[in-house]
C-alpha positions in Angstrom: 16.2 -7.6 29.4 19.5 -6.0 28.9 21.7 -4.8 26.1 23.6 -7.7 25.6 20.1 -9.6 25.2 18.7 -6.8 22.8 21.5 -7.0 20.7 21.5 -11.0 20.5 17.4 -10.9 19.3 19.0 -7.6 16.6 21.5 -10.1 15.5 19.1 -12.4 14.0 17.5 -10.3 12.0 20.3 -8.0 10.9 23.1 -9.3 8.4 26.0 -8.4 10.3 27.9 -11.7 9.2 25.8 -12.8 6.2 24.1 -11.6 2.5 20.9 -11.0 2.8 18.5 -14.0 0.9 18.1 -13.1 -2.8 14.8 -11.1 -3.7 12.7 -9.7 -6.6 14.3 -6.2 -6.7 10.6 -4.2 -6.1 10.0 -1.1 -8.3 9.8 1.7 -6.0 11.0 5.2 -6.5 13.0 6.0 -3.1 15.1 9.1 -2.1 18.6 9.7 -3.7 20.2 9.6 -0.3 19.8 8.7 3.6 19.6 11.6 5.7 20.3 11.9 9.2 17.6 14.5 9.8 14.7 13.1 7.8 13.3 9.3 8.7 12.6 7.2 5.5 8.8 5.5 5.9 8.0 2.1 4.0 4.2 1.8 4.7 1.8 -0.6 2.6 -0.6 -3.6 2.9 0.2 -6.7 5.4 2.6 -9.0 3.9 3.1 -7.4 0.4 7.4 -6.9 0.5 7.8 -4.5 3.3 10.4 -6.3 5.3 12.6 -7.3 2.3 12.4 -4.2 0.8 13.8 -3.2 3.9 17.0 -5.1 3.3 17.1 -4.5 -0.4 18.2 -1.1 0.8 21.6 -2.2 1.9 22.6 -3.1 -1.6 20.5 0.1 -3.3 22.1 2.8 -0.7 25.5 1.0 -1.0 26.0 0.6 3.0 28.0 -2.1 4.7 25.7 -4.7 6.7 27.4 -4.5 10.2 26.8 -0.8 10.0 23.2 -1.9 9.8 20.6 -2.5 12.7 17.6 -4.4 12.0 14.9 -5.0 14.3 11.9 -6.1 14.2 9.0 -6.0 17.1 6.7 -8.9 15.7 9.4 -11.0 17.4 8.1 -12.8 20.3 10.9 -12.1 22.4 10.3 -8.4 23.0 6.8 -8.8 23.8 7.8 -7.2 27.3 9.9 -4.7 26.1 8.2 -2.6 23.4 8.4 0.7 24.8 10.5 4.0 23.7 12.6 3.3 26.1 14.1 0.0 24.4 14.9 1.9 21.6 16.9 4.1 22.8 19.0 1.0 24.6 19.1 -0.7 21.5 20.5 2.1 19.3 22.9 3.1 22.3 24.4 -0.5 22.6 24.7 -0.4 18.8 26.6 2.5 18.8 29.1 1.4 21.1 29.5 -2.1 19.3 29.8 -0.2 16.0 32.5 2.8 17.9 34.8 2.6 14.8 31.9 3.7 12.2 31.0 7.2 11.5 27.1 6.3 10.0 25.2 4.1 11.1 21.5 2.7 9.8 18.8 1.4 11.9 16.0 -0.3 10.3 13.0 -0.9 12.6 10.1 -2.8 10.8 6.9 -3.1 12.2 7.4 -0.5 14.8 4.0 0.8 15.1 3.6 -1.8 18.0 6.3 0.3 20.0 4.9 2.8 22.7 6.3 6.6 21.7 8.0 5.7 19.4 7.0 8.9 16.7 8.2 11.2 19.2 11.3 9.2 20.6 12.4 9.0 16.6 11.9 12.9 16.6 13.9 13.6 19.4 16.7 11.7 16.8 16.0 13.6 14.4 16.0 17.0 15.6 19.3 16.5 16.7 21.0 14.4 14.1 24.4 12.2 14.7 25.7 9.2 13.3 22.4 7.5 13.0 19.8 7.5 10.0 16.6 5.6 10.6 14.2 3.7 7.8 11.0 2.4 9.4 8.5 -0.1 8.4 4.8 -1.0 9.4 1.4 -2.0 8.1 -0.8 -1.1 11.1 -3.1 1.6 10.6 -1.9 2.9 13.4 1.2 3.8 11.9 -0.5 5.0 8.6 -2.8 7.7 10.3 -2.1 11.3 11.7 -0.4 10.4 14.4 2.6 10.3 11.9 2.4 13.5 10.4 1.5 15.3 13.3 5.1 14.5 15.6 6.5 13.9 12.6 6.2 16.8 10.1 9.0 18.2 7.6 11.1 14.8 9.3 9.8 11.9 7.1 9.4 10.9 3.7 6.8 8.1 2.9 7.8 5.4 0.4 4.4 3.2 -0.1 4.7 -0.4 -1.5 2.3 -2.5 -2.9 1.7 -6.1 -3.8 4.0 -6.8 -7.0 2.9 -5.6 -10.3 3.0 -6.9 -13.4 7.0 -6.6 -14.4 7.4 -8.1 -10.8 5.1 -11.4 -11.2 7.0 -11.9 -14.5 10.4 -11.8 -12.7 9.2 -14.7 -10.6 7.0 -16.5 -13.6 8.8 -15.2 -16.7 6.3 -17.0 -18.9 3.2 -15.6 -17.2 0.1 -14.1 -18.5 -2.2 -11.0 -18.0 -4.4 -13.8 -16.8 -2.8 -16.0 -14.5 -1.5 -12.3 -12.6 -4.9 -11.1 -12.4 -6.0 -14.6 -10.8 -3.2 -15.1 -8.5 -2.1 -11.2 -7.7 0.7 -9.2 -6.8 1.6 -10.6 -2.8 5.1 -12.3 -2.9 4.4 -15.6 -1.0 1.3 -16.7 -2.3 2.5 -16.3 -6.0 5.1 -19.2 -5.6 3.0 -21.6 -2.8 0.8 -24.5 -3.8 -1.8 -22.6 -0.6 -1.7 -19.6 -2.4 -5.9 -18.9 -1.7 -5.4 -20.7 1.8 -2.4 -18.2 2.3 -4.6 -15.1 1.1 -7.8 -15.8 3.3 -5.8 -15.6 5.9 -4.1 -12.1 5.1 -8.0 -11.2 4.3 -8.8 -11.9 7.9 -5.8 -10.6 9.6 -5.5 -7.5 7.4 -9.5 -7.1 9.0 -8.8 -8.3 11.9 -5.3 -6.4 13.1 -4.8 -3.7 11.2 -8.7 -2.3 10.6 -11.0 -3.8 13.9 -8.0 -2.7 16.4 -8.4 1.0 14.9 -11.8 1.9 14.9 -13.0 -0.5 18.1 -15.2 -2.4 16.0 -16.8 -5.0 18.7 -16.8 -7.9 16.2 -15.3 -8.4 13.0 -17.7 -9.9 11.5 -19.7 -6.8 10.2 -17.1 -5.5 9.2 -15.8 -8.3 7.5 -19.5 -8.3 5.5 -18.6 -4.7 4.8 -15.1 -5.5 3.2 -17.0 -8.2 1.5 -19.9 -5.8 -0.3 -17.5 -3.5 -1.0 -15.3 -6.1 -2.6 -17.7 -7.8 -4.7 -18.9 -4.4 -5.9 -15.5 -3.2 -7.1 -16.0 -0.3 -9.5 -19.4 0.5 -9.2 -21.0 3.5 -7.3 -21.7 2.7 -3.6 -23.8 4.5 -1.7 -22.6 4.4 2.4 -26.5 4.6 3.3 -27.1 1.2 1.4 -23.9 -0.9 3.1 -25.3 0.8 6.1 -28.4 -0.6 5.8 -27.1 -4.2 4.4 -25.2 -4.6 7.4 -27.4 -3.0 10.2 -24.9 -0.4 11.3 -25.2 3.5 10.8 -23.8 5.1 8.2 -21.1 6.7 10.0 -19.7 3.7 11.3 -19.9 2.3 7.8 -17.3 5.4 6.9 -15.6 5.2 9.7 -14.8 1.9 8.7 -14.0 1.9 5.1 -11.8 4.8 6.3 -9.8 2.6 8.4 -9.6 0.2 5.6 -8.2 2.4 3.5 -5.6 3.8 6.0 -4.3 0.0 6.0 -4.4 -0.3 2.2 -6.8 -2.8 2.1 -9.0 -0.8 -0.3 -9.1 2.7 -2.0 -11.6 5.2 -2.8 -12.4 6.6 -6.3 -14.1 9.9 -5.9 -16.4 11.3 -9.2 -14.6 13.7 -11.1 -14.8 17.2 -11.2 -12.5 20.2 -10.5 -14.7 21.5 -7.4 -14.4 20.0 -4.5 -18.4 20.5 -3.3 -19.2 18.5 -6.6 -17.2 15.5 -5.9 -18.5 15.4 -2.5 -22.1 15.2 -3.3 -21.4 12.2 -5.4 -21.2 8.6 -4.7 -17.7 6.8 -4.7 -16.1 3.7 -6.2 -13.9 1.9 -4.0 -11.3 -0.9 -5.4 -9.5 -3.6 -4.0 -5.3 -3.5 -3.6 -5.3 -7.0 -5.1 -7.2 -8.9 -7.2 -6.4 -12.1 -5.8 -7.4 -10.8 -2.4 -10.8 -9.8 -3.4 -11.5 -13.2 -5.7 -10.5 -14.9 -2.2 -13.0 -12.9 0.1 -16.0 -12.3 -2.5 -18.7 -15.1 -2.9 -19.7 -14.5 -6.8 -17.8 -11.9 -9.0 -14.1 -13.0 -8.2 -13.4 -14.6 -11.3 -14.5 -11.5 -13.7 -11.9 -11.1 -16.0 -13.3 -7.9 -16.8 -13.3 -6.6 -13.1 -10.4 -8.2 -12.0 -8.3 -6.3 -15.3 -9.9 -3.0 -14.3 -9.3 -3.2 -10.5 -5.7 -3.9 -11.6 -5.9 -1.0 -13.6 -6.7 1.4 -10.6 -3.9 0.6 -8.5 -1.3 0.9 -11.5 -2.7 4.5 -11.3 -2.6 5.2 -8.1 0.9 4.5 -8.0 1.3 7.3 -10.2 -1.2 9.4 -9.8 -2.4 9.6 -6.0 -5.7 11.4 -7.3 -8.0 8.8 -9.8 -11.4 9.4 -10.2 -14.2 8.3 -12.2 -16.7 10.5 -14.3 -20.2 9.7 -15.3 -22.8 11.6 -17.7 -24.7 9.2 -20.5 -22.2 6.5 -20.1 -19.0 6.3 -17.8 -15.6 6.4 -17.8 -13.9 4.3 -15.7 -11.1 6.4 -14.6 -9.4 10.0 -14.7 -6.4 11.4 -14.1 -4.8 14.9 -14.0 -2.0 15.3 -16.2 -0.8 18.9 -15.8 -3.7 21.0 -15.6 -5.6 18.5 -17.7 -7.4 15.5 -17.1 -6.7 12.4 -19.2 -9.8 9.9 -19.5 -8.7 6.4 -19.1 -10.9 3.3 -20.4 -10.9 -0.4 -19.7 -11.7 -3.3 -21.4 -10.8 -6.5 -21.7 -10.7 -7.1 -25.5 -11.4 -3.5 -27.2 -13.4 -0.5 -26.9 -16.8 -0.9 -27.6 -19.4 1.7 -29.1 -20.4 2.4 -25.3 -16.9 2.9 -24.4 -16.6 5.5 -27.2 -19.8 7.3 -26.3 -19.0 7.9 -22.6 -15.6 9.6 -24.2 -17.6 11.7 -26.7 -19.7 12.3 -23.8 -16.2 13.8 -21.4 -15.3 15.4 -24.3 -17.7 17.4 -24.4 -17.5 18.1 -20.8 -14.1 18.9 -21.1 -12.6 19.8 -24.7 -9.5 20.6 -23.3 -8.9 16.8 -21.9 -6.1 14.9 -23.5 -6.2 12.1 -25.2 -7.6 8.7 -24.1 -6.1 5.6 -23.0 -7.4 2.5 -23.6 -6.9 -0.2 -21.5 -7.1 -3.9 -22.7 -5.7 -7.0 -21.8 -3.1 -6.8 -24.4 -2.2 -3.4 -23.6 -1.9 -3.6 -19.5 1.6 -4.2 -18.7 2.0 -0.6 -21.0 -0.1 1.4 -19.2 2.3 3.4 -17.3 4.2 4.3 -20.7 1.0 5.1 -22.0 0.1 7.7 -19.8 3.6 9.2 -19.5 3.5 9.5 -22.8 0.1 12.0 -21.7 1.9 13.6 -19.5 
């Protein structure tokens, strides 16, 4: 294929000669600036906003659209072509169409399915010119150390997520708690009348791409089964040896793969909380879902929960913010805690009020820890506040 070709399959993604469609601005903290010597990283779950967050960044960095190169290598067309080497090609025959400008920005999305291309993009970045790169992908492959191994002290990871609650309710201003925990945070499905048809099949190729091609698995179907127990035990202590057993694998495969799903997004660990390290190891782990709709798809009985559904929700609002959440246990539980400075902040959920059990577990973590700070409560009415809440704590 030659440059001419390459730049022809570029031009239909990029927006030399028209607007990019209009899109649900996503609430992301990014960097104040593009730099030249540091790669910008968009990673996050299969089909949750990647790509146009991608080209919401023309309008949020200010940059003119035929000083922008988009790519992206799901395209069919460079099925023979995805090595480091077409890369360079590209960005070389961009540069000469684009003489006149002094910066440009190339935007590769979904490049984990090019061959070198972390230590092609250092190469870039060691020596910087007039190009600053942003890169996109959802394959594991992409998430795990690879990455941060070629490419330390020159990235900075941005992580997206299915839409939240202030996002659903720019596409459905009239929506409820409810219908968001039902229908979730991915863009597509939200407005499609095969919205659960639409997330099976991210459920399957989320398991299938992005989690069997990483750890080898032979089939997917145990693994799927895995996903599934997991899922359907959402916020409840899980012991590896008793999947393991469930599913007639060993227990290290059983981490292995619950690893891998969590290096794609697909689910998230919640560790038991407690300021040494050995303790929280010797404990069993929560894991949640990244969506709720996701996991009321793929689970065969608790999916419609409202109780569940409000606190898995709850976990990946605090996750956003707080990339260490745990749980704590003594006579009753609570279901979440987060460090706030040096202190840790118990957080409760429920969907209409806290109860006397609720209350307990807290006099209970008090006690533990009389230097916490003050609880938040998390109820149906009180969700789309949670954030505020909690800075409030901080």
């Amino acid at each position: 294929m030659d440059d001419d070709a390459l730049l022809d399959i570029a031009a239909t993604w990029s927006f030399w000669d028209r607007a990019p469609p209009p899109s649900i601005r996503r609430a992301v903290e990014l960097p104040r600036v593009l730099s030249a010597r540091t790669a910008l990283v968009i990673q996050g779950v299969r089909r949750c906003g990647k790509s146009t967050l991608l080209t919401q960044l023309i309008k949020r960095y200010r940059l003119k659209r035929r000083d922008c190169l988009f790519v992206n290598f799901e395209d069919p067309r460079l099925a023979g072509s995805l090595g480091f080497e077409t890369l360079e090609r590209l960005t070389r025959a961009f540069g000469k169409l684009r003489g006149e400008a002094e910066t440009l920005t190339v935007f590769l999305d979904e490049i984990q399915w090019v061959d070198g291309w972390e230590r092609w993009l250092r190469t870039k970045l060691d020596r910087p010119g007039r190009y600053r790169f942003v890169v996109s992908g959802s394959n594991a492959r992409l998430l795990s150390g690879e990455l941060s191994s070629v490419l330390t002290g020159r990235h900075i990871t941005v992580e997206l997520y299915p839409f939240d609650f202030s996002e659903f309710r720019s596409m459905h201003p009239d929506g409820t708690i409810a219908e968001y925990l039902h229908r979730g945070g991915f863009p597509e499905p939200i407005t499609s009348g095969e919205a659960d048809h639409l997330l099976r099949q991210y459920f399957v190729d989320i398991v299938q791409r992005d989690v069997r091609e990483r750890v080898g698995a032979r089939s997917s179907l145990t693994l799927r089964q895995i996903v599934q127990m997991v899922f359907e035990s959402a916020g409840s202590e899980l012991s590896l040896r008793r999947i393991a057993a469930a599913s007639g694998v060993a227990v290290e495969t059983v981490s292995a793969y619950l690893e891998a799903c969590e290096q794609a997004y697909l689910l998230f660990q919640c560790p038991w909380f407690a300021f040494s390290e050995r303790k929280r190891s010797q404990r069993n782990r929560k894991y949640y879902p990244v969506d709720t709709a996701l996991r009321r798809v793929a689970v065969t009985r608790t999916g419609a929960d409202a109780g569940k559904a409000l606190e898995c929700a709850t976990f990946v609002e605090l996750k956003k913010r707080y990339r260490d959440v745990s749980y704590w246990r003594g006579a009753g539980e609570v279901d979440f805690v987060v460090r706030t400075g040096d202190r840790p902040t118990p957080v409760q959920v429920t969907v209409e009020g806290a109860g006397e059990r609720h209350l307990r577990a807290l006099d209970d973590f008090y006690e533990a820890f009389p230097h916490a700070t003050e609880a938040v409560i998390v109820t149906m009415g009180s969700f789309p506040a949670i954030l505020s809440n909690l800075a409030a704590s901080d």
